[in-house]
Every structure is written in C-alpha cells, then in structure tokens.
C-alpha positions as CSV (number, residue, x, y, z in Angstrom):
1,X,-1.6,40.0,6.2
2,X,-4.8,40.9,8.0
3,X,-7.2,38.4,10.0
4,X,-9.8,40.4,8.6
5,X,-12.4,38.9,5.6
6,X,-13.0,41.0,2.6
7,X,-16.2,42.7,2.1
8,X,-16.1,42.5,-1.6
9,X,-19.2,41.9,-3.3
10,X,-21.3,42.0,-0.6
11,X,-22.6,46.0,-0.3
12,X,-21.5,46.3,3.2
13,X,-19.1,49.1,5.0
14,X,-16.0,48.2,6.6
15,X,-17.1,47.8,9.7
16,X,-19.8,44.7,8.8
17,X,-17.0,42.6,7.5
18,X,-17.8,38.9,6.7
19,X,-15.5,35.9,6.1
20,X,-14.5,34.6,2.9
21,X,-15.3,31.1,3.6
22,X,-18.5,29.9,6.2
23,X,-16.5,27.3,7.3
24,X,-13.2,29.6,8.4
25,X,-13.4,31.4,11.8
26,X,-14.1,35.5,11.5
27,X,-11.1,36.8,14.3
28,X,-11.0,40.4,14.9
29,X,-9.5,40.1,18.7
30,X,-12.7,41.9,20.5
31,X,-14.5,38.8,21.0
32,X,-12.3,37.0,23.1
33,X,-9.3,37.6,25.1
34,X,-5.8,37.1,23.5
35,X,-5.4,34.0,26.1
36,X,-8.8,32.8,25.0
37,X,-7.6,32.5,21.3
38,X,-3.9,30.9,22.1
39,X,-6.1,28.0,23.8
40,X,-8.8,27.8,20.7
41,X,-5.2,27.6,18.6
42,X,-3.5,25.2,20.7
43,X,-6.9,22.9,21.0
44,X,-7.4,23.3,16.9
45,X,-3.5,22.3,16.3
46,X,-4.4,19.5,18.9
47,X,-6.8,18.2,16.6
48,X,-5.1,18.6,14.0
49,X,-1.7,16.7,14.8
50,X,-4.1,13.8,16.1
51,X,-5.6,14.2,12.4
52,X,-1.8,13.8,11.2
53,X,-1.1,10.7,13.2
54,X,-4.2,9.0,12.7
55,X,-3.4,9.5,8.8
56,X,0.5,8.6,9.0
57,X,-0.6,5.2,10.9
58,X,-3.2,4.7,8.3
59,X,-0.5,4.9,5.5
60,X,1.6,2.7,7.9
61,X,-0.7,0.1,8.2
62,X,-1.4,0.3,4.4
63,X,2.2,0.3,3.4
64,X,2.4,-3.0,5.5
65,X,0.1,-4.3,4.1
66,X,0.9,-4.0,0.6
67,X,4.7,-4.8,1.1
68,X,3.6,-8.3,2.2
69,X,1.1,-8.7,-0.9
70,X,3.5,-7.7,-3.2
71,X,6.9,-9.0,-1.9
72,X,8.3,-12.1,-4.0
73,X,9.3,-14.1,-1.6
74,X,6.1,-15.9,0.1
75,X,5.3,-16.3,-3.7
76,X,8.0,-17.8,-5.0
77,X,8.1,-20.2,-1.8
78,X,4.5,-20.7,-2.4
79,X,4.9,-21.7,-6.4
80,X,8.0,-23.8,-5.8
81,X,5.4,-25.9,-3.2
82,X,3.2,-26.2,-5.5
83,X,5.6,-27.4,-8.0
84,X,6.7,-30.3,-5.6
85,X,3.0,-31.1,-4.5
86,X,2.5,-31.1,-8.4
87,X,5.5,-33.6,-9.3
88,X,5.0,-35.8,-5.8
89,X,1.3,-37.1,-7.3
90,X,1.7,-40.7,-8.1
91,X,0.3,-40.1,-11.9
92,X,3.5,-37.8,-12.5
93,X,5.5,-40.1,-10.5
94,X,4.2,-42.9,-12.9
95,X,5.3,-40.7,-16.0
96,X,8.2,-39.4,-15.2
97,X,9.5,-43.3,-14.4
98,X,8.4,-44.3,-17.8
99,X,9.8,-41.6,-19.4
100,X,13.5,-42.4,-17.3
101,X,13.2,-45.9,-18.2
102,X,12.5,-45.2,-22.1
103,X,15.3,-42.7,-22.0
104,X,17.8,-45.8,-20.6
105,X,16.8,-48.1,-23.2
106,X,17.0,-46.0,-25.9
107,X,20.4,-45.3,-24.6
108,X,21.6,-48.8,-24.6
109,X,20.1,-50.2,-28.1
110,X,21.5,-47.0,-29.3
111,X,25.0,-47.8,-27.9
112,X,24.6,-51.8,-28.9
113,X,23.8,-50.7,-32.2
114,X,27.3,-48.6,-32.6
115,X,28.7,-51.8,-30.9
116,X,27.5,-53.8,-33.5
117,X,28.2,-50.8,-36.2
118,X,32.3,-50.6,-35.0
C-alpha cells in the first residue's frame, strides 16, 4: 500500500503527485521528521477517540432516555391512578351505589318470587 496519491487524470509526472481527496493529508515523509508525524498521528487519534466517546455518551444518554419513555411500568402505574382517581369521583361513586343496590333487590324479589313459586 503506498502513502502516495494517484496522479491519474490529472496530466502530471510522477513526481507532482496530488492526493485523491482535498480533505486527506498528502505524506511523502520529506516534509517532516518521522517523530513529527507519530505526534500529528497520536494528536489525530486523540481527536478522534474523544470523537468516539463523545458519540458513545451521546447514545448513552439517548438510550436512557428512551428506556424510561418506553418502559411499561410508570405507565401502567400511571393508568391504574387514573383509573382510581376516575372511580373515587363522587358522580361514579353515586352510580356505582345505585347500580349495587339495584343488583340486591333484584336479587331478593327474584329469590321471594321462587319462595313464593316452591
């Protein structure tokens, strides 16, 4: 593999090499020292590990997030208090006492009636 770019395309002799991409460093060792370059590496893979961890806390923080939004147990805490705030109001209080006391009677002309009936 050579550090070298290729000169395709571009009309110039070997020795006026250019890199493939603008943004990718051209390295041909007689620019700088080989002690010059292990520090540019070690600063670049400096930067780029802090990259890393800033990107793994990001998906921490995210992940966190969304396993409190989407875990089932503050919701179904939160629906079954709304279900007793919901059957605690005095109108559904009111109903469901009528309702018990309609069932009861039922009951007992229903069981008079067999009484009567046997």
């Amino acid at each position: 593999m050579s550090t070298q770019g290729s000169d395709r395309g571009t009309g110039r002799g070997r020795g006026d090499v250019v890199p493939l991409d603008p943004q990718r460093p051209y390295v041909d060792g007689s620019a700088a020292t080989p002690e010059q370059l292990r520090a540019e590496v070690g600063r670049l893979t400096e930067e780029h590990v802090e990259r890393v961890e800033e990107a793994r806390d990001d998906l921490a923080a995210t992940l966190a997030e969304l396993s409190t939004r989407l875990d089932p147990r503050p919701r179904v805490q939160e629906l079954g208090q709304r279900a007793v705030a919901a059957v605690t109001r005095p109108a559904v209080l009111g109903s469901a006492g009528a309702l018990a006391a309609l069932v009861v009677l039922r009951r007992r002309r229903r069981a008079r009636a067999t009484d009567q009936l046997g």
